[in-house]
VMD Tcl script that draws the C-alpha trace (Angstrom):
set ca {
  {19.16 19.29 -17.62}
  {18.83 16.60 -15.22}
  {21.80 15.21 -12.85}
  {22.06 12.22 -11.83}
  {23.57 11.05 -8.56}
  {24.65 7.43 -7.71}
  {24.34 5.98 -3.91}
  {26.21 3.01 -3.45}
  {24.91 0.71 -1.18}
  {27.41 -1.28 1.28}
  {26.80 -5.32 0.90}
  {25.48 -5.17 4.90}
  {22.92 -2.15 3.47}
  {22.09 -5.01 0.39}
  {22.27 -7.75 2.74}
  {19.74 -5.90 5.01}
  {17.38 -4.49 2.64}
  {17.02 -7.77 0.76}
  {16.19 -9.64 4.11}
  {13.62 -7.38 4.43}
  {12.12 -7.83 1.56}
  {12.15 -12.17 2.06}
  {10.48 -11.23 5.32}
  {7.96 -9.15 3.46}
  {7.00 -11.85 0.42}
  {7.28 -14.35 2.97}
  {4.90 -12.84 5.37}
  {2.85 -12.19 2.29}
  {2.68 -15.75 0.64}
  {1.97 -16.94 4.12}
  {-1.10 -14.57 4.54}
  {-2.50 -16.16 0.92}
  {-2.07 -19.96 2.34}
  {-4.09 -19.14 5.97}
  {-6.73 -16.90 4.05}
  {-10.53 -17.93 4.74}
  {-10.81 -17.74 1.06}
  {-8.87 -20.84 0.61}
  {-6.23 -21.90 -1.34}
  {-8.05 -21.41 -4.80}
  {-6.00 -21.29 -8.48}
  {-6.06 -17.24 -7.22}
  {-4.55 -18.35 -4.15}
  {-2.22 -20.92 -5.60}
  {-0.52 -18.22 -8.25}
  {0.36 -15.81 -5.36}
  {1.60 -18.29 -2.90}
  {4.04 -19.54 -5.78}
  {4.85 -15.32 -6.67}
  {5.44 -14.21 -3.48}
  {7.19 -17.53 -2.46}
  {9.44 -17.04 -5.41}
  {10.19 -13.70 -4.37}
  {10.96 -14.25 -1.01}
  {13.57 -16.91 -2.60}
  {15.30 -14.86 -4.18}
  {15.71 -12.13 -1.97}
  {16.78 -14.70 0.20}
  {19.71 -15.72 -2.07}
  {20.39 -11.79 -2.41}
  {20.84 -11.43 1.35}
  {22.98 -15.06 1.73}
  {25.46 -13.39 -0.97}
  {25.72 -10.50 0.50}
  {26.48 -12.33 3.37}
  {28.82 -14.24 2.07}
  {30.76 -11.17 0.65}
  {31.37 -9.29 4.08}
  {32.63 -12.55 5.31}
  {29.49 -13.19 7.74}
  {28.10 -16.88 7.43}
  {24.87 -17.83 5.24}
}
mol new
graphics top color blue
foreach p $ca { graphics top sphere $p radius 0.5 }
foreach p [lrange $ca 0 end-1] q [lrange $ca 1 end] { graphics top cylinder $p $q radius 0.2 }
display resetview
């Protein structure tokens, strides 16, 4: 038998970890668009992955935001 326990996270502890994660995708697409490899179709497919991600956890973080009344 297995239990199961729930952690609810506060929006600030969202807000936070989903910033950190932009950060992270952003630092990450950026490190595919400076690489001496060049920008290659390789390249081109992880800028626009990791730039997508970094969007969205973006957004995440900007609601969270929004919902403990701090400013976007």
């Amino acid at each position: 038998m297995t239990t199961q326990t729930e952690t609810a996270m506060t929006p600030q502890e969202i807000g936070a970890h989903a910033l950190a994660k932009a950060v992270k995708y952003a630092d990450r697409a950026d490190r595919y668009a400076t690489s001496d490899r060049g920008t290659d179709e390789f390249n081109h497919a992880r800028i626009a992955v990791y730039g997508g991600l970094a969007a969205v956890y973006a957004e995440v973080a900007k609601a969270a935001a929004a919902l403990t009344g701090g400013s976007a």
